[in-house]
N, C-alpha and C positions, 0 to 999 in steps of 0.2 A: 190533888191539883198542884202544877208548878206554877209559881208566881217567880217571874222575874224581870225585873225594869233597870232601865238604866237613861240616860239623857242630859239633858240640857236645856234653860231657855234662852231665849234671844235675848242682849243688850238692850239696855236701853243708853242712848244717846246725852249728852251732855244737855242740849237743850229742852229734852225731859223732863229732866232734875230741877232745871226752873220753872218747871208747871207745878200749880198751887197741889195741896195735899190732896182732896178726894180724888184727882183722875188718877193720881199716881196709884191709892189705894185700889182703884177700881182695875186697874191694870194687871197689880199682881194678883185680884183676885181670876181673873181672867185667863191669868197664865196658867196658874194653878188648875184651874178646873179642865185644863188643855192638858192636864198629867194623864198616863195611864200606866197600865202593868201589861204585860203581855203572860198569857197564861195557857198552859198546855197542860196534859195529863200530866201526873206527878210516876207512872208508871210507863214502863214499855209495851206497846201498841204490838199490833200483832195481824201482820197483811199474808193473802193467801196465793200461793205463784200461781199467773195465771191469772188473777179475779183483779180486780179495782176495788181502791183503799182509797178512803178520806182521813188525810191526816191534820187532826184538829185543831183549831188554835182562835184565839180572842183578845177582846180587851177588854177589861175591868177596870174601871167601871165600863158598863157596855154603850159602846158612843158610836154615832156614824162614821165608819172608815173609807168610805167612797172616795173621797181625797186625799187619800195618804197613800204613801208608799208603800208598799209590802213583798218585801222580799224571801221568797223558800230557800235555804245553802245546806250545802255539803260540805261543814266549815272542814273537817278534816281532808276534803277533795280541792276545796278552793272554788267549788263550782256552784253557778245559778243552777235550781232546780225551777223556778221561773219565779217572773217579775210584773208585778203589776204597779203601774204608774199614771198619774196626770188620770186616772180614768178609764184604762186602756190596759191589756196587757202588752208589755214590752219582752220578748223576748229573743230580741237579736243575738243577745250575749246568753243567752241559755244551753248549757253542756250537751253534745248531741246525744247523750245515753236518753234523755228526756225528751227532746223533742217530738212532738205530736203525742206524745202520752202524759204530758198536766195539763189538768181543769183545773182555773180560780172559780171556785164556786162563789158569784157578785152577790148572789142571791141574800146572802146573810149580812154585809156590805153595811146596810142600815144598823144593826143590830151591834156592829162588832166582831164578829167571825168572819175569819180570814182560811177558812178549808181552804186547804189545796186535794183534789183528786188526783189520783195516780193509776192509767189505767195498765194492765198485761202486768201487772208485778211481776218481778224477775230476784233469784238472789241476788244481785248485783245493787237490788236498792236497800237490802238490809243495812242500819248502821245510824247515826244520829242527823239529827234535820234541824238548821235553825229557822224559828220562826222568828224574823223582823221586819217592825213597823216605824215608820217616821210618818210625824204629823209636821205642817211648819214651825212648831215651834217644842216638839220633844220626841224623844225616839225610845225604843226598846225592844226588847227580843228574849226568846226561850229557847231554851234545849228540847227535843224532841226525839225517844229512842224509836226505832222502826226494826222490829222483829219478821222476820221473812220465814213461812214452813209451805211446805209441800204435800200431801197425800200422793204418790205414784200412781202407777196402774197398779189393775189388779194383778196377782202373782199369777205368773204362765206357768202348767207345768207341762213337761214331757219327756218319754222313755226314751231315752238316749244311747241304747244299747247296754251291751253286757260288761263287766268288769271285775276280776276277784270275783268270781263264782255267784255275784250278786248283775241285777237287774241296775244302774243308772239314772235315775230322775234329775232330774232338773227343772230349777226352778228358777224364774228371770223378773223383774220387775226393775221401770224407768219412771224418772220423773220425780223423784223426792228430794227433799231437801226439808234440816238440813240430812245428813249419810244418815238411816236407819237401824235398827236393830232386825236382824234376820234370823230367824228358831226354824227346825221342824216340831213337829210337835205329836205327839202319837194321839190313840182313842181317847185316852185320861186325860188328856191335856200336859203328858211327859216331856221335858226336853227332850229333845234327838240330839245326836252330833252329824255335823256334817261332815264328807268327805273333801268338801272343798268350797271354795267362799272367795268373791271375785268383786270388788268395787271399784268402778270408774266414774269420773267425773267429765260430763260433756262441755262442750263449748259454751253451752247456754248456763253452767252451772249447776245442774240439776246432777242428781246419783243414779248412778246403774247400777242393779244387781245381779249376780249371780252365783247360786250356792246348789250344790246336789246333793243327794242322799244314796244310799244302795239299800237296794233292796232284796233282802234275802226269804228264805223261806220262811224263817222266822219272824218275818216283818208283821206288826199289825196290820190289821185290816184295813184301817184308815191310819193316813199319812195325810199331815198337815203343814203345807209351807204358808209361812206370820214373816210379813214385813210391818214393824213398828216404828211409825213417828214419836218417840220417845217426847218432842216437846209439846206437842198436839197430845200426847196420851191417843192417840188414834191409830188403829192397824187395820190391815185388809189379807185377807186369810185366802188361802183356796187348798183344797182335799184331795187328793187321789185315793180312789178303792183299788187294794191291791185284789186284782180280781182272781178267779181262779184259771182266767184265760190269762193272766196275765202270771201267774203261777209256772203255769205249763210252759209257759214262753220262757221261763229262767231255767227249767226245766231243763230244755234242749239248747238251751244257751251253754249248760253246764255240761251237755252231752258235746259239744261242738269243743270243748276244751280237752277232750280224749281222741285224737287221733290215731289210728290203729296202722301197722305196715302190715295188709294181707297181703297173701300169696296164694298162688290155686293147688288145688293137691292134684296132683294128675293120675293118682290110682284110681278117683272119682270122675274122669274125665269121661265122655262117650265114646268111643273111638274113632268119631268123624272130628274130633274135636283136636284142634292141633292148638299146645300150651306151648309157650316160648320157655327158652331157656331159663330165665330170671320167675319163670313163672309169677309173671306180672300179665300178660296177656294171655287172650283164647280167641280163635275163629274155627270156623267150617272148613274143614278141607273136602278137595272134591272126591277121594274115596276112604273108604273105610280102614283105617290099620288093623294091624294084624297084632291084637293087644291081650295080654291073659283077662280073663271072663272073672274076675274076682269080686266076692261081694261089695265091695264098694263101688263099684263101677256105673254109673246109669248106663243101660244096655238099649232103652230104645229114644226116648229124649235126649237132645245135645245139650246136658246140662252138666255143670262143675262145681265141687264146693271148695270153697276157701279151707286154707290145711287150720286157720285160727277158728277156734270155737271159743263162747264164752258163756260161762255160769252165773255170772254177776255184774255189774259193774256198767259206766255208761261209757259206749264209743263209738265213733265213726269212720267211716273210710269212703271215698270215692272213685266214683269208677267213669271214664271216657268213653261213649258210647258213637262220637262220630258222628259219621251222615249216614252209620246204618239204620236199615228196613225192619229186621227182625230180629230182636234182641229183650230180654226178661233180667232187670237186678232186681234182688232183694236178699232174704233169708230163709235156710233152712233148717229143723231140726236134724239132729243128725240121725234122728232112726226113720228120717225120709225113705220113701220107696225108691228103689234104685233101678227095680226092674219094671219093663212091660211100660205101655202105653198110659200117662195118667195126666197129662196137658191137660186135655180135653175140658178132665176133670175136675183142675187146679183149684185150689184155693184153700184158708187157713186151715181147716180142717184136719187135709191131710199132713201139713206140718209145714208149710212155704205160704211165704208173706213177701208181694212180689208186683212190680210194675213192668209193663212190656208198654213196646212198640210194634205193633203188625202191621204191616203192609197202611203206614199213615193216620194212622189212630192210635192214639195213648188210652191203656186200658188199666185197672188196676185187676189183678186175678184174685178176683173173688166167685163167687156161685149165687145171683150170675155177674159177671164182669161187668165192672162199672169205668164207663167210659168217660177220660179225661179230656177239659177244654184247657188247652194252657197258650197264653200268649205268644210265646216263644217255644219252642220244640228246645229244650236242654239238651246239651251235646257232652255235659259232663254231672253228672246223678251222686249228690250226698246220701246216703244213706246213715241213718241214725237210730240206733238201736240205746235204749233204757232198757235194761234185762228186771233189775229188779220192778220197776211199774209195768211191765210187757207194753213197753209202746215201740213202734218203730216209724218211723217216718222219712219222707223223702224230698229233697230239695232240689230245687236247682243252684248246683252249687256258682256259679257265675254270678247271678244277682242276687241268692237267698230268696229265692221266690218259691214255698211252697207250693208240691205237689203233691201227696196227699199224705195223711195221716192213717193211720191201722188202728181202729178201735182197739184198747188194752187187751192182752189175750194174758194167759197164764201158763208159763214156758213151764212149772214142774220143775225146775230144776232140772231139764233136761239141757243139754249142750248146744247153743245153736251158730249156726256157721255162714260167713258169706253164701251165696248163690246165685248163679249166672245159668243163661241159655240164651244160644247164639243159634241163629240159622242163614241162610241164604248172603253168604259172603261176608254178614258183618263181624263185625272186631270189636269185643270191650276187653279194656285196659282198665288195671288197677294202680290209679295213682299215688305215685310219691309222697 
């Protein structure tokens, strides 16, 4: 408890002094018992942003203050944090940061407590507060520390794409004070380090956070973003399970960072199939050339392979598909059949892993052909190939809107190669 007083009494008058001895003694006994202390916490107080704080204070001995004066300051500001007078509170002269958010609590009035309530705490009211009182004939006042903390929101997380062969998280939290401490934290409760770590302070004075982590394949299961009010002792936690769909997703994030320059091999061409010079493009020409019959040739399907084959390793290339009708990407092994009619029959099987377009319907070639619904008709097809997991799958490369994925297969260690099949006037190109 702080005790501190200070004051004065009133004069007495010369014609006083000529009144006989007991009124005189009675007088000073009178003044005396009109003394008081003004008494606060002997500690700093401690209000929460946001809630409503009663910040305490009295007088000792405890005596009716209904008639005094009592004034709240921000002596280091110069400012009324409010005023009560005559009875009444007076606050014409009270700082606008306060206005309409002090209660003089009267209630206690009788007693000696002079609370003042302070509602919407803000940091701006952290700092020291004097409590003073005058009676008509003594006055006094105390120091008052007011400690201001925060709790934030809880911590948002989310996958914020790919970066350094790692997945991105982020993590956000508003509203603290005072600036926190921010960990991730693995299964055990390990520190993480973070990739990056972002603090702002708003208008209202309150802390913004922002801190991310990456996540790789080696990443724990569970990942923990901790924001901690260090003077509260108080934090608020939130998890992310790195899942295995979320696995797969870094997966081909890290396939998306191998881009491949194919080219078509035109020994493999059908002979209706006319390759451009740069052998970046193939369409349907309207008759057949006059081409050597060589094993590598498809002799009855208008299909091409890419001259790049691959044994290992993850990468992608895309291809421009246009406003054609009839048109097949994907891949093939390279000990595909080359002769004889085998469409029909398509699917992983015989060594091609492969999405078409027929006459308006997206199908993927499987046994039997599984028909795609896609928002948008893609007019430029990622293709993505994981050799060592045997996955391949296929995007729309415009907005990265999945179009489907190929259950894992097992390539053997065999060689497998782009693959295209055009028909009926359309045109795909292999982009740059």
């Amino acid at each position: 408890m702080k005790i501190s007083s200070f004051g004065c009494s009133s004069r007495t008058s010369s014609a006083q002094m000529s009144l006989i001895i007991f009124p005189i003694i009675c007088h000073i006994r009178k003044l005396e018992s009109a003394q008081f202390a003004v008494v606060v916490p002997d500690h700093s107080v401690t209000a929460i942003v946001g809630e409503e704080f009663v910040l305490p204070c009295h007088l000792s001995p405890r005596m009716n203050a209904q008639n005094m004066e009592v004034k709240w300051l921000r002596p280091h500001l110069s400012s009324v944090v409010h005023l009560y007078r005559d009875g009444k509170d007076r606050n014409e002269s009270q700082t606008l940061e306060y206005q309409g958010r002090t209660e003089f609590l009267k209630d206690g009035l009788s007693t000696g407590s002079v609370d003042l309530k302070i509602h919407n705490i803000r940091p701006s009211d952290e700092g020291l507060y004097r409590c003073f009182i005058r009676s008509s004939t003594f006055y006094g006042g105390a120091l008052l520390e007011l400690k201001v903390a925060g709790l934030g929101s809880d911590p948002h997380l989310s996958v914020e794409g790919y970066q350094d062969e790692g997945i991105q998280v982020v993590c956000r939290s508003a509203g603290w004070y005072p600036e926190p401490e921010v960990l991730w934290r693995d299964l055990g409760g390990r520190r993480l380090p973070s990739v990056s770590e972002t603090t702002s302070r708003r208008d209202n004075g309150l802390f913004e956070m922002q801190t991310a982590f990456l996540i790789t394949e080696r990443s724990n299961q569970n990942l923990s973003c901790c924001i901690r009010n260090t003077f509260l002792n108080q934090e608020k936690e939130s998890t992310i399970y790195v899942a295995e769909k979320l696995v797969a997703e870094l997966r081909w994030r890290r396939v998306l960072t191998h881009p491949v320059n194919v080219t078509l091999d035109p020994d493999t061409a059908h002979p209706r199939l006319i390759v451009s010079e740069d052998r970046k493009s193939v369409r349907q020409g309207d008759i057949q050339q006059d081409l050597p019959d060589n094993p590598e040739r498809f002799d009855y399907e208008c299909c091409v392979l890419g001259c790049e084959g691959f044994t290992s390793g993850s990468h992608y290339w895309e291809v421009e598909a246009g406003d054609g009708k009839y048109w097949a990407v994907g891949v093939a092994r390279a000990s595909v059949s080359r002769k004889g009619e085998f469409m029909s029959n398509l699917n992983p099987e015989v060594g091609i892993w492969a999405v078409r377009l027929y006459g308006g319907q997206y199908q993927v070639l499987t046994s039997p052909k599984i028909p795609l619904t896609l928002r948008h008709g893609p007019s430029r097809i990622r293709v993505c190939l994981d050799y060592e997991r045997g996955q391949l799958a296929f995007f729309d490369a415009e907005n990265q809107a999945p179009i489907f994925t190929f259950p894992p297969a097992c390539f053997t260690g065999e060689r497998i190669h782009p693959w295209l099949w055009v028909r009926g006037g359309s045109q795909l190109s292999l982009c740059h």
